[in-house]
BATORKOL-371058 format. One record per residue (C-alpha): residue in three letters; residue number from 1; x, y, z. Coordinates in Angstrom, 3 decimals. Layout:
N
{r ALA,NUM,{X,Y,Z}}
...
// end
This chain:
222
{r UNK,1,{62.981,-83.926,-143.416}}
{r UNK,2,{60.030,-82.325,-144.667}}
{r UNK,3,{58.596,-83.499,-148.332}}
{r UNK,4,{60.201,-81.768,-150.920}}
{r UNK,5,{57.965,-78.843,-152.750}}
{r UNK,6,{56.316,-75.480,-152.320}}
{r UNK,7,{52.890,-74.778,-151.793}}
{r UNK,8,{51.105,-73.105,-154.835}}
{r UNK,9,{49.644,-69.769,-152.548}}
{r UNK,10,{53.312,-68.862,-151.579}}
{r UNK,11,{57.220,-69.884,-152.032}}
{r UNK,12,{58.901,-72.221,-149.653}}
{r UNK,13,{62.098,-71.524,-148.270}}
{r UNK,14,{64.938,-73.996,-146.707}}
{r UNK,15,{66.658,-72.845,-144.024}}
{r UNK,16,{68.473,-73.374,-141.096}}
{r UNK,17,{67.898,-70.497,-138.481}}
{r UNK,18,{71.578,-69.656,-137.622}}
{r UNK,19,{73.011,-69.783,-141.619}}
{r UNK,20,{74.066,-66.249,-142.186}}
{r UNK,21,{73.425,-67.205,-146.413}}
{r UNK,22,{69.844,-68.208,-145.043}}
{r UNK,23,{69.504,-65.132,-142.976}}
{r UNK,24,{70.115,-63.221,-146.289}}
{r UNK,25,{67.375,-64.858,-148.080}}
{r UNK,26,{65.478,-64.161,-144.883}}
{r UNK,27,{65.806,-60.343,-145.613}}
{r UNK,28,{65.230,-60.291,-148.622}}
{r UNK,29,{61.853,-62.247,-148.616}}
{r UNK,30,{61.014,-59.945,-146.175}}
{r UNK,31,{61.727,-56.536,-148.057}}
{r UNK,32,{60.248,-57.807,-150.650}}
{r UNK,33,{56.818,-58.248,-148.286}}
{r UNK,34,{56.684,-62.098,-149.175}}
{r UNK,35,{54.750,-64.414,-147.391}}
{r UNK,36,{56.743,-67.546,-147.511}}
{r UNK,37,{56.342,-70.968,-145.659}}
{r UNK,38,{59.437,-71.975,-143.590}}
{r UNK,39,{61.230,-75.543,-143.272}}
{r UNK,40,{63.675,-75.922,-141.296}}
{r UNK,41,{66.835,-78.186,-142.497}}
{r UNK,42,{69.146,-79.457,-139.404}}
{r UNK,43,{72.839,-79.364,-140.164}}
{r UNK,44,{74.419,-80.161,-137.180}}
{r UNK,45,{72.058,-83.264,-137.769}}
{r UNK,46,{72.900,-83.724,-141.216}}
{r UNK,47,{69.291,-83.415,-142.810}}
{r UNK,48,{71.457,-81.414,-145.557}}
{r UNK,49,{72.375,-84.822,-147.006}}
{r UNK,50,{68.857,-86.234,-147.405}}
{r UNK,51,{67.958,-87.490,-150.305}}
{r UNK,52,{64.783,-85.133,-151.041}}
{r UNK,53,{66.480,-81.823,-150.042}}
{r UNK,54,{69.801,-82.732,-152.582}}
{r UNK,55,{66.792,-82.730,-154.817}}
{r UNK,56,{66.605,-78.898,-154.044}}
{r UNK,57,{70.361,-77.847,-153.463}}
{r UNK,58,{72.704,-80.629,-154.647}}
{r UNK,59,{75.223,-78.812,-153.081}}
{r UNK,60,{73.671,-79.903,-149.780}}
{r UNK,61,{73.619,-76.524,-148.363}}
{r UNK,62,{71.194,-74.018,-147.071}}
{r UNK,63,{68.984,-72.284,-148.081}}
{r UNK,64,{67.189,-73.494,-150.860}}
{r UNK,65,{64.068,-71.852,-152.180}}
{r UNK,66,{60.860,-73.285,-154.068}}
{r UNK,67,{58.520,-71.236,-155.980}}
{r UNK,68,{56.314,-72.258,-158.155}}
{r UNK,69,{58.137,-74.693,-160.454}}
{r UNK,70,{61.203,-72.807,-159.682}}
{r UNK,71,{63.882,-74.224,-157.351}}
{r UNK,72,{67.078,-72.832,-156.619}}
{r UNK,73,{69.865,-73.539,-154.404}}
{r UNK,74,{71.927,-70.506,-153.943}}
{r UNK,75,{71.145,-67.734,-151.552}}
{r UNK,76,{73.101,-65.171,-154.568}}
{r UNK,77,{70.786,-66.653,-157.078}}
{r UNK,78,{67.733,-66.672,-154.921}}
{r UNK,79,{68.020,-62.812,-154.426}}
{r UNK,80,{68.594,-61.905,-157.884}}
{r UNK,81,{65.688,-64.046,-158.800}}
{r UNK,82,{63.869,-62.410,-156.064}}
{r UNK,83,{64.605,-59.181,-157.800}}
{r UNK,84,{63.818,-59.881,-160.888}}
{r UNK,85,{60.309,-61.849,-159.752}}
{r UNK,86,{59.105,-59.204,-157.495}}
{r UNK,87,{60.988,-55.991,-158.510}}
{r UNK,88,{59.286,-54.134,-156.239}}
{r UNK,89,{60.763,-52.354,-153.729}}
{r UNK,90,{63.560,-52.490,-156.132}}
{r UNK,91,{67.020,-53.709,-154.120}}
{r UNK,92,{68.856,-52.761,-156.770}}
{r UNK,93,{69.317,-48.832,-158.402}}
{r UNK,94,{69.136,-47.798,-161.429}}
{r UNK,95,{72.574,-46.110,-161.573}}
{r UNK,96,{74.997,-48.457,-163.084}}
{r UNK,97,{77.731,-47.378,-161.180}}
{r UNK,98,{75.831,-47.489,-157.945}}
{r UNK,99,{74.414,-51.280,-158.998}}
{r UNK,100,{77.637,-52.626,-159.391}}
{r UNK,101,{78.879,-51.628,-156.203}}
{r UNK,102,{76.101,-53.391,-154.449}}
{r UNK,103,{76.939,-56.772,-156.668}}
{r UNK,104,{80.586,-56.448,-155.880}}
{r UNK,105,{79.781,-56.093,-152.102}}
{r UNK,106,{77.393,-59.330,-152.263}}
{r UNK,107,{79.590,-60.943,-154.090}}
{r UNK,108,{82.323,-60.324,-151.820}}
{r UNK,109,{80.242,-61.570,-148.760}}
{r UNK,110,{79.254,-64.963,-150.746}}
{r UNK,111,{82.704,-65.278,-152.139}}
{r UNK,112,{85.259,-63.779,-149.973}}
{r UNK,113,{84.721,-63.677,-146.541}}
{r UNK,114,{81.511,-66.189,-145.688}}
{r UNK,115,{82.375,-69.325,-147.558}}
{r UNK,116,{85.729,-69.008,-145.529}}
{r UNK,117,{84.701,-69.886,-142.429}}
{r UNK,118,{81.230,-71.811,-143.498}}
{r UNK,119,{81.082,-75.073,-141.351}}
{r UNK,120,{82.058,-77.599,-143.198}}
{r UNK,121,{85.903,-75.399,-143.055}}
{r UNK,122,{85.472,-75.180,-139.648}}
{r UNK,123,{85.122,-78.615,-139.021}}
{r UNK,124,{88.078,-79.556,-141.259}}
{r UNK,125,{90.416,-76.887,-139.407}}
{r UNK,126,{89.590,-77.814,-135.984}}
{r UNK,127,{90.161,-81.631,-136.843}}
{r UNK,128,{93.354,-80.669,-138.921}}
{r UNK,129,{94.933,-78.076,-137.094}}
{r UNK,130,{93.435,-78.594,-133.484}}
{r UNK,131,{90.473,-76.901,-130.934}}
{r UNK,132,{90.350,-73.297,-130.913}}
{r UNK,133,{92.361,-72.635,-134.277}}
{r UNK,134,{89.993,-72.415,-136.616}}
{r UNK,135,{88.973,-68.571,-134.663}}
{r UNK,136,{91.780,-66.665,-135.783}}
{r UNK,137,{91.824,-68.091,-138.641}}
{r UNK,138,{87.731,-66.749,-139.227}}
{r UNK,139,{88.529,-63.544,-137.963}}
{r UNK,140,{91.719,-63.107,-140.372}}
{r UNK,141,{88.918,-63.496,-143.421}}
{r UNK,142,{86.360,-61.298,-141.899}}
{r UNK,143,{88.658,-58.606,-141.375}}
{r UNK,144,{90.570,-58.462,-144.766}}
{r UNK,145,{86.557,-58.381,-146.399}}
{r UNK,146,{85.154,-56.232,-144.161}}
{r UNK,147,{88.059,-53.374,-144.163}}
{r UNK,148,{87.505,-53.931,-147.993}}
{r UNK,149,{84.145,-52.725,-147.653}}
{r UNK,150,{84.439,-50.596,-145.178}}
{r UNK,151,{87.175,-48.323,-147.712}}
{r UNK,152,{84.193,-49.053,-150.817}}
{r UNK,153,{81.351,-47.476,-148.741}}
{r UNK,154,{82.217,-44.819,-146.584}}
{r UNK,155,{82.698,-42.154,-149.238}}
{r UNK,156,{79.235,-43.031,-150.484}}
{r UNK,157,{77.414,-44.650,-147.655}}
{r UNK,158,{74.059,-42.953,-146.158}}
{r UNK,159,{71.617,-44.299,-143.821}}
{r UNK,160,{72.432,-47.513,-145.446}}
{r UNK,161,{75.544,-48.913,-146.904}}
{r UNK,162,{75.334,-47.349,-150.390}}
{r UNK,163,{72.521,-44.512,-149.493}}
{r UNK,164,{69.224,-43.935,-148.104}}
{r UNK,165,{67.416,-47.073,-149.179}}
{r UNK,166,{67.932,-50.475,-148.295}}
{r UNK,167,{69.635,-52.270,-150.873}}
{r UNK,168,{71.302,-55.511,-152.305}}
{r UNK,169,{74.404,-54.793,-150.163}}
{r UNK,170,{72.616,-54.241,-147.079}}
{r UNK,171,{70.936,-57.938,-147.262}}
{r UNK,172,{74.584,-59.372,-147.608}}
{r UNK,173,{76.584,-57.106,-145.015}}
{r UNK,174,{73.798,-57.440,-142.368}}
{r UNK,175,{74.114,-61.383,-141.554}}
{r UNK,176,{77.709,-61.332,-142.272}}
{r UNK,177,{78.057,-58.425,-139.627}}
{r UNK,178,{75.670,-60.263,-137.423}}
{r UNK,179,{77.572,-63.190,-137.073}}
{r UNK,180,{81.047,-61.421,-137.001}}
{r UNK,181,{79.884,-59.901,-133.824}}
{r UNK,182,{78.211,-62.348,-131.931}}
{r UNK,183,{79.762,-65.551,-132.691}}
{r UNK,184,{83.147,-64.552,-133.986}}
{r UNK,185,{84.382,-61.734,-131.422}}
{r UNK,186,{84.660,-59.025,-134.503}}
{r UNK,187,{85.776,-55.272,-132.986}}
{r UNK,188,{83.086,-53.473,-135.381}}
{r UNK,189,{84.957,-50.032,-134.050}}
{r UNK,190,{87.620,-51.128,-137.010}}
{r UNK,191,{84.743,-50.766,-139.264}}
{r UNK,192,{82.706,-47.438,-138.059}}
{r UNK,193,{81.008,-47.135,-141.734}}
{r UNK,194,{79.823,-50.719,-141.409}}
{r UNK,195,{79.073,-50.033,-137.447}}
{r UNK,196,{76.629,-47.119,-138.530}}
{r UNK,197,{74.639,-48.690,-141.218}}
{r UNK,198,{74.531,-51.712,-139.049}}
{r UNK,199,{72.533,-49.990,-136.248}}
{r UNK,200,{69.983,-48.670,-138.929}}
{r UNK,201,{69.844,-52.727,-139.280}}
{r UNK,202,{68.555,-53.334,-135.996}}
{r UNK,203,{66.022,-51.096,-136.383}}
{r UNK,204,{64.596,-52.518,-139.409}}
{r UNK,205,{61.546,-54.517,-139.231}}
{r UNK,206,{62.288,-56.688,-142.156}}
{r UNK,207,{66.249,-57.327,-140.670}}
{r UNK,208,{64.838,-58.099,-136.964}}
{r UNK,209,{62.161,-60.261,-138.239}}
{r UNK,210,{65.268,-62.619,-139.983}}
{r UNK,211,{67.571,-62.575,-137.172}}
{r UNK,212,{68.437,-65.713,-136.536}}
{r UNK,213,{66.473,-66.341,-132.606}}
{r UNK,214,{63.265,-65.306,-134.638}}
{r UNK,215,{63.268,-68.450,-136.514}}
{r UNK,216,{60.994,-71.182,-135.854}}
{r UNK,217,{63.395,-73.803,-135.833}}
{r UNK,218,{65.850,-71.959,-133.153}}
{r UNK,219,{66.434,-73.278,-129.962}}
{r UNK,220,{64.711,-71.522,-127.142}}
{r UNK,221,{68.166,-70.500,-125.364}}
{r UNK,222,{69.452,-68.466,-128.387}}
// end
């Protein structure tokens, strides 16, 4: 593991390159035209649980941001810090009704459908249950969240998932929709909303420059 801290030119993020909650953070550094210094934490080697990074996320997860004398542990947090820190471009509106729609869609990302099928479940279900069950168990969560969404935004939705502009939602849904498709066999015709603003996400250059097989630490046959 690297030594714990964050330079004092720019912040220092923890991640691990295939973490959707990392990927989020990703965006968001990005849209917020941060230059940030990268470290790469190793779960499927367990640097999670050393010593120095529990000093940065107890929880032993990724990702885990530095800045300054700030350190947080949350990828939720980190983006509303983020927002608050460098409100501009602004990934939140100034319509009430419109803000809270992009908080509940985070929240239901980071609460309702990614923590459900987050590794450390995964594990337990395929040592509990047996190989291969943990799958339909994933894609039961991703579909009950995503056809959530999919009924929130499509009466409101634009070129992106609550209007023109990129938003607090969009840094959420993108990950979680990147994953659902390529490592969890998700049918994103269920979802043609979440299938349109998607595509705007590919084109993106703050979204392509977090995918995941952009990331220093990823292996060279993602």
């Amino acid at each position: 593991m690297a030594e714990v801290g964050a330079t004092a030119a720019r912040p220092t993020l923890y991640s691990y390159w295939r973490s959707s909650c990392s990927h989020r953070v990703r965006i968001a550094l990005n849209l917020k035209g941060l230059n940030y210094e990268y470290k790469a934490v190793n779960l499927l080697k367990g640097e999670q649980s050393d010593p120095e990074f529990m000093k940065l996320n107890p929880m032993k997860f990724v990702p885990a941001l530095a800045d300054g004398d700030a350190v947080i542990g949350d990828s939720y947090t980190i983006a509303l810090y983020l927002e608050e820190k460098y409100p501009d471009p602004p990934l939140l509106p100034q319509d009430l009704k419109m803000k809270a729609l992009n908080i509940q869609i985070a929240s239901i990302v980071c609460s309702g459908i990614q923590p459900l099928h987050n590794l450390t479940l995964v594990r337990y279900i395929e040592q509990k249950v047996g190989t291969g069950e943990s799958l339909p168990w994933i894609q039961q969560q991703i579909d009950r969240g995503f056809t959530a969404v999919e009924n929130m935004i499509k009466g409101c939705a634009g070129k992106y998932a609550t209007g023109d502009e990129v938003q607090l939602a969009d840094v959420f849904l993108a990950p979680q929709i990147f994953a659902a498709v390529t490592r969890f066999q998700i049918d994103m015709s269920n979802y043609p909303t979440l299938a349109k603003v998607n595509d705007e996400y590919t084109r993106h250059p703050a979204f392509e420059a977090a995918l995941p097989d952009r990331q220093p630490d990823a292996p060279t046959s993602a």
